[in-house]
ROLUM-517335 format. One line per field, with one value per residue (C-alpha): x, z, y. Coordinates in pm, whole numbers, plus 50000, padded with zeros to 5 digits. Layout:
BEGIN
x: c(X|...) .
z: c(Z|...) .
y: c(Y|...) .
! end
This chain:
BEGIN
x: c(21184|21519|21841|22174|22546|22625|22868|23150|23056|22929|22609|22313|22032|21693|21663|21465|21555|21285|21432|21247|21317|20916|20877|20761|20613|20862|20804|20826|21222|21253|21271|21078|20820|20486|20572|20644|20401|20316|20445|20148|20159|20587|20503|20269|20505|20799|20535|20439|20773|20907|20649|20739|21077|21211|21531|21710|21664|21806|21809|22029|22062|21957|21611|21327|21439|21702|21727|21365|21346|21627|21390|21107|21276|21460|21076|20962|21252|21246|20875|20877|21233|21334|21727|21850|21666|21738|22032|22030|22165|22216|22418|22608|22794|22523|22483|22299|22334|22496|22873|23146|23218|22822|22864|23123|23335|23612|23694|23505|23196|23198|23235|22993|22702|22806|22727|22412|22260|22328|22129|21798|21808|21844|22096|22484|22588|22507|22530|22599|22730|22745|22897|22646|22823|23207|23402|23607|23723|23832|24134|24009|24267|24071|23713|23859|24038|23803|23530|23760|23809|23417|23412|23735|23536|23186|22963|22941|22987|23043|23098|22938|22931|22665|22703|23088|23287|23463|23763|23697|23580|23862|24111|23935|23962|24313|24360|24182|24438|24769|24609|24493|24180|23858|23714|23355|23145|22844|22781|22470|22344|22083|21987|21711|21567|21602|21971|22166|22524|22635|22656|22958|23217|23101|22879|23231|23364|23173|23172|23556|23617|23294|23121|22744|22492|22271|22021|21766|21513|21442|21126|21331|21139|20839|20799|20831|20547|20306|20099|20177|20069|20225|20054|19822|19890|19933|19654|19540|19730|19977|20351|20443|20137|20328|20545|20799|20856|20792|21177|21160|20859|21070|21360|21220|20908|21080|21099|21317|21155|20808|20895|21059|20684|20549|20771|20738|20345|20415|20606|20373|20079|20306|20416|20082|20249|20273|20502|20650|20749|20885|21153|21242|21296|21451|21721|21774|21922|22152|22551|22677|22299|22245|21950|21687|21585|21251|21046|20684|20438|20129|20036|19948|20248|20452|20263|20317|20661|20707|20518|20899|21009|20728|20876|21070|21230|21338|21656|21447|21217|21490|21675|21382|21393|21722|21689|21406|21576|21897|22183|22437|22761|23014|23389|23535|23294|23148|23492|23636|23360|23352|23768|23791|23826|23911|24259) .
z: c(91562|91735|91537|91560|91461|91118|91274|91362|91198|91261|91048|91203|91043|91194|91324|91012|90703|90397|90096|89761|89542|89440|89373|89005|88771|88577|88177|88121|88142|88472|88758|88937|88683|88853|89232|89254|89367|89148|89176|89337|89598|89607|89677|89974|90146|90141|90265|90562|90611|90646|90838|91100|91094|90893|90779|90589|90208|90031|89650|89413|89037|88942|89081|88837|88475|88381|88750|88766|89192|89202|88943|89132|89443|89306|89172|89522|89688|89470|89486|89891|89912|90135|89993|90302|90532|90371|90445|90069|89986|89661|89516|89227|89056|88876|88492|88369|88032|87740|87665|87860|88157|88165|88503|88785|89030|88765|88822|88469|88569|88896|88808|88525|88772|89019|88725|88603|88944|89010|88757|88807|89155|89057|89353|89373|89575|89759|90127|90132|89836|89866|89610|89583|89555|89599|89252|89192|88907|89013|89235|89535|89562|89222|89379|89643|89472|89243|89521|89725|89411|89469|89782|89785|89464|89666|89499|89762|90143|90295|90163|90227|90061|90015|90041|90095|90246|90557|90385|90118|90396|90587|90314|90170|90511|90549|90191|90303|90627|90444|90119|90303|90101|90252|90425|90449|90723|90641|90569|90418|90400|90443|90798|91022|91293|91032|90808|91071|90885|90952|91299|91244|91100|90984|91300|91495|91229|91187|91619|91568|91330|91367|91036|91072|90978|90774|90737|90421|90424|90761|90709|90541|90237|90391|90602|90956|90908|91065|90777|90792|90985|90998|90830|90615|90253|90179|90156|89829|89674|89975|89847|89920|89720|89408|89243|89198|89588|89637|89747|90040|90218|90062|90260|90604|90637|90820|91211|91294|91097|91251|91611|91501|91396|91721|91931|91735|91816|92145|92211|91965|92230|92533|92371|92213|91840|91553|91468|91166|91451|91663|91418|91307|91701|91762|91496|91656|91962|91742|91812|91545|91378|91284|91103|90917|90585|90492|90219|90137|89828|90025|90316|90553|90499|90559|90929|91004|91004|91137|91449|91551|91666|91965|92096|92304|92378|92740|92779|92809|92539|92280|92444|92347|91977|91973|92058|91877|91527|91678|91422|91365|91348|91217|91211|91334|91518|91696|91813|91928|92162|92320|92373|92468|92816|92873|92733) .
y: c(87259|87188|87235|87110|87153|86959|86733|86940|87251|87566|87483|87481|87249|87128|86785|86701|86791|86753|86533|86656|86380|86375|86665|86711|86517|86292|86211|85859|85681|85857|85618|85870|85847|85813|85832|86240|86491|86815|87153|87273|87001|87004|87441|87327|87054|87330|87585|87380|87242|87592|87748|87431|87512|87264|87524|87214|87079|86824|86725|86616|86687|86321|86395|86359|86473|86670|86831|86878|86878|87125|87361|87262|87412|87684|87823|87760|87971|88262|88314|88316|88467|88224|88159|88324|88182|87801|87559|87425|87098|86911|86608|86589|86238|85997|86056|86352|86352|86029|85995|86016|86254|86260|86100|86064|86243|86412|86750|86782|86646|86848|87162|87150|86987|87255|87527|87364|87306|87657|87741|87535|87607|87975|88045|88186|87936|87588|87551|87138|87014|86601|86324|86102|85776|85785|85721|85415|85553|85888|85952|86101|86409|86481|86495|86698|86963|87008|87072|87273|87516|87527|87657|87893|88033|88086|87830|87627|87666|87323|86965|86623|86279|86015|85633|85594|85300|85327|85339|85584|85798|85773|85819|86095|86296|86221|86322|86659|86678|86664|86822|87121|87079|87128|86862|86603|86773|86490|86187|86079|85720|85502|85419|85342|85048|84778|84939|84928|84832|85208|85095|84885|85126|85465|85599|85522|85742|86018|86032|86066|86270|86507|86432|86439|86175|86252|85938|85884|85613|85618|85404|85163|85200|85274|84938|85094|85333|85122|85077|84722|84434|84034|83793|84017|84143|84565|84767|84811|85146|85155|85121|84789|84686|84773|84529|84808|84754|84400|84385|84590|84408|84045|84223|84344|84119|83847|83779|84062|84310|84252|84232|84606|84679|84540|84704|85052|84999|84965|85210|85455|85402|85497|85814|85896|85907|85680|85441|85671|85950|85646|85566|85874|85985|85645|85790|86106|85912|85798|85926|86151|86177|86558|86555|86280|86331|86234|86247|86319|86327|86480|86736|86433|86236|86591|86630|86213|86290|86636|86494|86338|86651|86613|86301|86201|85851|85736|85533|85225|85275|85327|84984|84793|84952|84836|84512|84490|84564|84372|84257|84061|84244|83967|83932|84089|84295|84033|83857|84176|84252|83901|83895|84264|84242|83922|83855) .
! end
């Protein structure tokens, strides 16, 4: 397993990183109530995962019920004793628990998720701590002091968000510049052949201003594994079977997103891999892309997506990807490109 620089940090992470939010069993109310794996299976996944060098785990307090992937994990690491050798990350800022402060990005709320997640994870510190959804309601100088306090007190070593605007992002670094706060090394967002919208303003970004990418639902919900096929209803028991996910094959299973399918085929057979190993490599072309989080609920969906880190795209093959999943970029993306140059 390759690794690589968390944006422009000295962190070192594996190109894939495994995202645990199935793992456990959820009680009923959870919305990860029947989709998560058990502890048994979870304990396998991170076995194999580890043992292929997957050195990189994500999960976020909101996972399962009442932290129950971060417990799952911490049981995992402290019966292999593999803290040390883990780059641990979790997520902190949707509620956890009724009334106010039980959610958000207050200095409040932080630094008692911060606690608490220490303590199912069973650690002393975190190594990436992200906000999981910038906080309209929160001043950002707030997040970030708060969070710096966190890592100039040890409990956590580095700092990343989840699913902020472009101009969140950007203010919130230059808060961190004239703050002398610490900084965003990460972003993490969704992205992948067919959720491309990062492409417009936050991969230019992150390439400036060295923040890793850290992309989840790489499958786009599943629908680029290959499992699929035009004109011909899901398997019986597959995902998209489910009503519960009727929205992402409503979303993707349109013209563009099954000439993405064709072409992954395609280019599957020419590399001898699947179409799930396809995307995933396609997104480790990508500029400023440090690592892809994926998920899995069972051994075999673990190996489908470990087998990215055995491929490798040529310049031509990733074109056609591209222009396969091809979007729109708008105003003023689009304009800009056709004047620049010419006036």
């Amino acid at each position: 397993m390759r690794t690589r620089r968390l944006g422009g940090s000295g962190l070192e992470v594996s190109e894939l990183c495994l995202g645990t939010m199935t793992f456990g069993e959820a009680d009923e109310g959870s919305f990860m109530h029947g989709v998560g794996a058990d502890e048994a299976t979870s304990f396998e996944i991170m076995d194999a995962a580890f043992a292929a060098g997957v050195n990189f785990f994500d999960t976020a307090d909101v996972y399962g019920q009442d932290g129950l992937s971060e417990r799952v994990v911490g049981r995992w690491m402290a019966s292999r004793g593999a803290r040390d050798r883990l780059v641990l990350a979790t997520k902190f800022r949707f509620r956890m628990h009724d009334g106010p402060n039980g959610t958000g990005a207050s200095r409040r709320h932080i630094v008692r998720a911060c606690e608490a997640s220490l303590r199912r994870l069973g650690t002393d510190r975190i190594d990436l701590y992200q906000i999981h959804m910038q906080d309209l309601d929160v001043p950002e100088e707030e997040t970030l002091r708060a969070l710096d306090d966190l890592v100039r007190a040890g409990k956590v070593v580095y700092l990343g968000c989840s699913n902020y605007a472009a101009y969140r992002l950007v203010e919130s670094l230059w808060t961190s510049d004239k703050r002398h706060l610490e900084r965003f090394v990460s972003l993490q967002a969704q992205y992948s052949l067919l959720v491309r919208d990062l492409e417009r303003e936050h991969v230019p970004l992150c390439t400036r201003h060295g923040l890793g990418i850290l992309p989840w639902s790489p499958l786009a919900g599943g629908f680029l594994s290959g499992k699929y096929t035009r004109g011909e209803k899901p398997a019986e028991g597959s995902r998209l079977a489910s009503p519960r996910w009727q929205r992402t094959l409503t979303e993707h299973g349109n013209e563009r997103g099954w000439a993405t399918i064709d072409a992954l085929v395609q280019v599957a057979a020419e590399v001898g891999s699947t179409p799930t190993a396809v995307a995933l490599a396609w997104l480790l072309t990508r500029p400023a892309v440090s690592s892809v989080v994926f998920g899995a609920r069972t051994l075999a969906q673990l190996e489908g997506n470990l087998a990215a880190r055995d491929v490798t795209l040529t310049d031509e093959q990733q074109r056609r990807l591209s222009d396969a999943a091809a979007f729109e970029p708008g105003y003023p993306y689009d304009f800009c490109r056709r004047v620049q140059g010419r006036w």
